[in-house]
ZADO-1210 file (C-alpha; in nm, 4 decimals, padded with zeros to 6 digits):
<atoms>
<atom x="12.0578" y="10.5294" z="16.2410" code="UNK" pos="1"/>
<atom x="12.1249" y="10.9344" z="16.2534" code="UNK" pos="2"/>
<atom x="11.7425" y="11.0217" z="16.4151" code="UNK" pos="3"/>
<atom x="11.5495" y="10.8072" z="16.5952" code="UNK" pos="4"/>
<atom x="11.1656" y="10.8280" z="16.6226" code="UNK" pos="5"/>
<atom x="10.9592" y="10.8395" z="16.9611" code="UNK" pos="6"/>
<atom x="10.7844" y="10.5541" z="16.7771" code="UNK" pos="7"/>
<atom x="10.9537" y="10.2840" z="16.5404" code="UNK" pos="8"/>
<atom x="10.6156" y="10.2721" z="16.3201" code="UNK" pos="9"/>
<atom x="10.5663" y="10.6818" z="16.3008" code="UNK" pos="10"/>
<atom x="10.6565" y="10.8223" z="15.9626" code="UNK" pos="11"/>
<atom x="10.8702" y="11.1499" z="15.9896" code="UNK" pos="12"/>
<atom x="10.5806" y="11.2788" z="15.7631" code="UNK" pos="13"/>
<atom x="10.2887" y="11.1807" z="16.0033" code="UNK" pos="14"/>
<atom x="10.1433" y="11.5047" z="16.1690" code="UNK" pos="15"/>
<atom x="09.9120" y="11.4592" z="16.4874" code="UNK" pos="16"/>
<atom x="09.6204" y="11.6751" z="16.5272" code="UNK" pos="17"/>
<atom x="09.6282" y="12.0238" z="16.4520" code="UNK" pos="18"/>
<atom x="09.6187" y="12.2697" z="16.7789" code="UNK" pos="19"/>
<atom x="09.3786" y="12.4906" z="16.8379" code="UNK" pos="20"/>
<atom x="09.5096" y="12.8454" z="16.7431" code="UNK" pos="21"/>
<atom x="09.3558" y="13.1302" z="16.9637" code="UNK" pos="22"/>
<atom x="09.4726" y="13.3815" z="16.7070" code="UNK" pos="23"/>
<atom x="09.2784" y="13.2673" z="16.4161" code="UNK" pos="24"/>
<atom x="08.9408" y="13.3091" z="16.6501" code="UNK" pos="25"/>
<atom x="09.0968" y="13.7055" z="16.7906" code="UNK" pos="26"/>
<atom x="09.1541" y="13.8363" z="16.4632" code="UNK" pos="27"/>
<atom x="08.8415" y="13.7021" z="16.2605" code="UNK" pos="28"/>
<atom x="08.5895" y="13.8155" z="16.5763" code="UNK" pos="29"/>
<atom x="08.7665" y="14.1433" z="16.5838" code="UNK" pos="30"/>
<atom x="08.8242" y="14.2067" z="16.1956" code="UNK" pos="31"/>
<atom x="08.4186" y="14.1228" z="16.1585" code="UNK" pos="32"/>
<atom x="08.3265" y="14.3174" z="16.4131" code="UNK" pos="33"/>
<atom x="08.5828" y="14.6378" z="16.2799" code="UNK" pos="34"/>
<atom x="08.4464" y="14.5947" z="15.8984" code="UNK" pos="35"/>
<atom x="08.0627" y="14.5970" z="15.9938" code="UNK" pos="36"/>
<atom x="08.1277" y="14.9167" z="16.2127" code="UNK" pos="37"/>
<atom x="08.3163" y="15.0772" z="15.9529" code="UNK" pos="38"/>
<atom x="08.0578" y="14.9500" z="15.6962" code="UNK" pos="39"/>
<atom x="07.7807" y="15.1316" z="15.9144" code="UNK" pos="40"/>
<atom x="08.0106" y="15.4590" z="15.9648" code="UNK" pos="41"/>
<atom x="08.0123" y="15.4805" z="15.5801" code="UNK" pos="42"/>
<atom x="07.6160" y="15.3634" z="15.4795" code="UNK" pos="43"/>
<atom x="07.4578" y="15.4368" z="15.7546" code="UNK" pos="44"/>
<atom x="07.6013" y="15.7412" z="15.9289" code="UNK" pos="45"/>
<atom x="07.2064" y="15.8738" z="16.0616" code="UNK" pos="46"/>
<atom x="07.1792" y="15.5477" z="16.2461" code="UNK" pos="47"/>
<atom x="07.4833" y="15.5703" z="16.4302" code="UNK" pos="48"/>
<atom x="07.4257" y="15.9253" z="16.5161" code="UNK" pos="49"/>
<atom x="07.1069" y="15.8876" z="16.6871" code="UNK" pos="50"/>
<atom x="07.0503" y="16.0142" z="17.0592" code="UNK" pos="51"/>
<atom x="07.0148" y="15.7352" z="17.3124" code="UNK" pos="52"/>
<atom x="07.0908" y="15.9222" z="17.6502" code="UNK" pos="53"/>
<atom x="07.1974" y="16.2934" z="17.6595" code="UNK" pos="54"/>
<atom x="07.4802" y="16.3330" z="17.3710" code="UNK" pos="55"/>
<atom x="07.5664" y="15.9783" z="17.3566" code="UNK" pos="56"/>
<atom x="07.4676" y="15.8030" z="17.0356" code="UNK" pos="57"/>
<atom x="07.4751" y="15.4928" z="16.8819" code="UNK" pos="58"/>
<atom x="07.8200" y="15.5282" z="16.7341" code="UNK" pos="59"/>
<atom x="07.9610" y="15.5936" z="17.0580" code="UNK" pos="60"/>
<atom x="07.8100" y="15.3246" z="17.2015" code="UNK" pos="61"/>
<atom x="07.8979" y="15.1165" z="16.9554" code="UNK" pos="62"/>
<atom x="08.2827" y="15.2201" z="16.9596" code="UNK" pos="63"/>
<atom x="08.2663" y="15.1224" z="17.3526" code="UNK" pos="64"/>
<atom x="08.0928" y="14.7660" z="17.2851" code="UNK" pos="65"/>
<atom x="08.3824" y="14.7280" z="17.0061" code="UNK" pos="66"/>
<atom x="08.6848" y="14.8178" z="17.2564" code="UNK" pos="67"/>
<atom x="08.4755" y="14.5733" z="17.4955" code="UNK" pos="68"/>
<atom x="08.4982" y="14.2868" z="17.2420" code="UNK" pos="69"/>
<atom x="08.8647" y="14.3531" z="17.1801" code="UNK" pos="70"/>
<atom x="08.9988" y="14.3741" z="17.5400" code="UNK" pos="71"/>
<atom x="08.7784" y="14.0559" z="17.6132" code="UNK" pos="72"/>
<atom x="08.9337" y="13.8462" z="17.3179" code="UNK" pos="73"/>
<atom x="09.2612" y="13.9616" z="17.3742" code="UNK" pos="74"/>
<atom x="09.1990" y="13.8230" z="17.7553" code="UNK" pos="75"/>
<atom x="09.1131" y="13.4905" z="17.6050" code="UNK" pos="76"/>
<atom x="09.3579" y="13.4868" z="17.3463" code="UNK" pos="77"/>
<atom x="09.6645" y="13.5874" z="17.6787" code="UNK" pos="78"/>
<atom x="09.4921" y="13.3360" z="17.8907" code="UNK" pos="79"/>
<atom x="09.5103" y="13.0334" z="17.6156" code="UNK" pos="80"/>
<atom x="09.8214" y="13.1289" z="17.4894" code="UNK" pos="81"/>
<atom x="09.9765" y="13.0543" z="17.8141" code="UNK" pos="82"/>
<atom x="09.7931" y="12.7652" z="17.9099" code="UNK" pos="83"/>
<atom x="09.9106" y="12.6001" z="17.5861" code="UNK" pos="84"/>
<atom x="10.3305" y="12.7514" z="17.6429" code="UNK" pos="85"/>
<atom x="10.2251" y="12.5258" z="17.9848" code="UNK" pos="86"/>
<atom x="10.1235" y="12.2482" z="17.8003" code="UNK" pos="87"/>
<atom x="10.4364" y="12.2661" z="17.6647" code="UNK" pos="88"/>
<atom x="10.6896" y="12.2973" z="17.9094" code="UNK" pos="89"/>
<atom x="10.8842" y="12.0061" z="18.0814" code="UNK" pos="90"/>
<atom x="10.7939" y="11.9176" z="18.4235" code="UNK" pos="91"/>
<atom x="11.0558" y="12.0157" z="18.6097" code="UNK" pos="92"/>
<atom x="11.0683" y="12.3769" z="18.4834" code="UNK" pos="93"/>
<atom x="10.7089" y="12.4857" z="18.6442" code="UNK" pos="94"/>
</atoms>
């Protein structure tokens, strides 16, 4: 026999459990939260534009809670991304 199975009784076809993929989460959170703000910056340009402290507005606060989102995904997305490449390595090569 050419290719032998970890397990005699595994088809070659069988397929555990699908991993969890970080990715899929970052870029639907982050594309959402990019298509509502541009929704709003097209629709509803007087809400974004009102005052809440001095010459800040809604749009720029809006803009900072957006970066905020993406910097705190892409955190979680790093920090699982590695712990699964750990997962993954042998042993001995820690």
């Amino acid at each position: 026999m050419a290719h032998q199975h970890a397990h005699p009784h595994t088809s070659p076809f069988h397929q555990g459990p699908r991993p969890h993929r970080p990715g899929r989460s970052f870029a639907l959170v982050n594309g959402l939260t990019f298509a509502v703000h541009l929704l709003l910056a097209c629709v509803a340009e007087d809400l974004l534009a009102t005052r809440v402290a001095g010459q800040i507005n809604l749009g720029v606060v809006a803009i900072l809670a957006q970066g905020s989102l993406m910097l705190w995904s892409a955190a979680r997305y790093d920090r699982a991304a590695a712990h699964e490449e750990a997962a993954y390595e042998p042993e001995g090569e820690h």
